[in-house]
N, C-alpha and C positions, 0 to 999 in steps of 0.2 A: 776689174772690180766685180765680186760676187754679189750677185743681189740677191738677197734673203724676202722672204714671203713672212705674211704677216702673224701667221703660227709659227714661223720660226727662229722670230727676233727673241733678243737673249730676255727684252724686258719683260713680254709678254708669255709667261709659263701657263703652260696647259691650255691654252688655245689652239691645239690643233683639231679640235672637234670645231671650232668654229671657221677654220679653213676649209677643212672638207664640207661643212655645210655651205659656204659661198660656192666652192664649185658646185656642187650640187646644185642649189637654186638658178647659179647660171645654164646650167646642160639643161633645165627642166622645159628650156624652149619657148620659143617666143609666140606660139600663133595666138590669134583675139578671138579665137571662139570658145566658149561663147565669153562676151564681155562682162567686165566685172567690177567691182566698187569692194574698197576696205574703208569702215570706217571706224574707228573708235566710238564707241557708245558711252562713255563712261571713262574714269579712270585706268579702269583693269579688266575693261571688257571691249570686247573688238565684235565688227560683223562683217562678213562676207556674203555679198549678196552680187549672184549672177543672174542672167538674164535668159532663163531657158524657157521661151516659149513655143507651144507643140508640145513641150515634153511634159508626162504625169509623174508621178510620184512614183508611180512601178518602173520608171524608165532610168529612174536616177538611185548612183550608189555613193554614199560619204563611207569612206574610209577612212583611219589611221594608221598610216605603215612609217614603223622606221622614224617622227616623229614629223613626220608629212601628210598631210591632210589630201586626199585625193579625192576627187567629186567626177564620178564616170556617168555617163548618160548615153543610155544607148535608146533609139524609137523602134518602137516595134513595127510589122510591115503591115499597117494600115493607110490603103488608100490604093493600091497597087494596080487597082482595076482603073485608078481619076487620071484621068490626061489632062494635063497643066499648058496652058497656053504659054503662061511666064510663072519661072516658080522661083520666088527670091525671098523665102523663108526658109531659112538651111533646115535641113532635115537629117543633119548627119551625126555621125558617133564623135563623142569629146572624150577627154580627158582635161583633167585641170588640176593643176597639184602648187600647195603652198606650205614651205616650209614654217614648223610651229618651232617656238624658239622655248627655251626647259621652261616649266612651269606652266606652260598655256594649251589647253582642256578646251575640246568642244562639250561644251554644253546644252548641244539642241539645235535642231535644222526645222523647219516649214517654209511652204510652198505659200505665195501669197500675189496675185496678177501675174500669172509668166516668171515670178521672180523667186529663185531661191533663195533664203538666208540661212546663212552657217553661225551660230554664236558663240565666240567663246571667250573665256575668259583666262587669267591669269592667277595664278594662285602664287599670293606673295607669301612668302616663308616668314617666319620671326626671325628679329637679327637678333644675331649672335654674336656676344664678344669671346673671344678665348685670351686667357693671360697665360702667355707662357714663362713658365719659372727661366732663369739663367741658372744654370747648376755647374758645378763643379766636375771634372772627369770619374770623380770618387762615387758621388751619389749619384748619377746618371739615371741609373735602374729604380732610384728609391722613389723620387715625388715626381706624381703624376701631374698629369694636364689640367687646368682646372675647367670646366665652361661656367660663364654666370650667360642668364638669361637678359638679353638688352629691355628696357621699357619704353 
């Protein structure tokens, strides 16, 4: 028995962007730092809010690569001269990366108690109907596509 992946089944066409997005998000690796909260704020707005504290605002970078949201933070080497009896505040370089699915736009990051928030939102298209004509072998070439705008 062949077992077919789920961009490769006959019903689903042109989903193979959304298989290589599943491996993707699975390789992007499991560790919990720093910890993090998704919440929807709205219908068509989402927030991303991590937990970085120690770090300022010059320590951290939001990115878009590829259509993956990357939040890097790195601290810089203050303190270097304090001896720490117990130190159980991580003080180390992250990476944190969350795939954006089409349509969904950061719209704005701030820093607010130790906690970052990412905002974004989702930009819904107008729906479109397309009628397509049934033609003959003869006219093929002659009538075109029509689109009407949906309401």
């Amino acid at each position: 028995m062949t077992k077919l992946s789920f961009g490769a089944h006959p019903f689903l066409l042109g989903f193979e962007q959304l298989e290589r997005l599943v491996e993707r998000t699975a390789k992007s690796g499991s560790e919990g730092y720093p910890p993090f909260n998704i919440e929807a704020t709205s219908d068509h707005t989402y927030r991303i809010t991590l937990a970085v504290a120690g770090f300022r605002e010059d320590d951290l970078a939001i990115t878009v690569e590829d259509r993956q949201l990357v939040v890097r933070g790195k601290q810089g080497d203050d303190g270097q001269d304090r001896v720490f009896l117990h130190r159980g505040i991580a003080a180390r370089a992250f990476q944190r990366s969350f795939v954006l699915a089409d349509g969904v736009e950061v719209s704005g990051a701030h820093m607010e108690h130790g906690l970052l928030h990412v905002d974004l939102r989702r930009v819904v298209p107008e729906a479109v109907v397309q009628t397509i004509p049934i033609r003959s072998s003869r006219s093929a070439a002659e009538a075109p596509v029509k689109r009407i705008e949906a309401k």
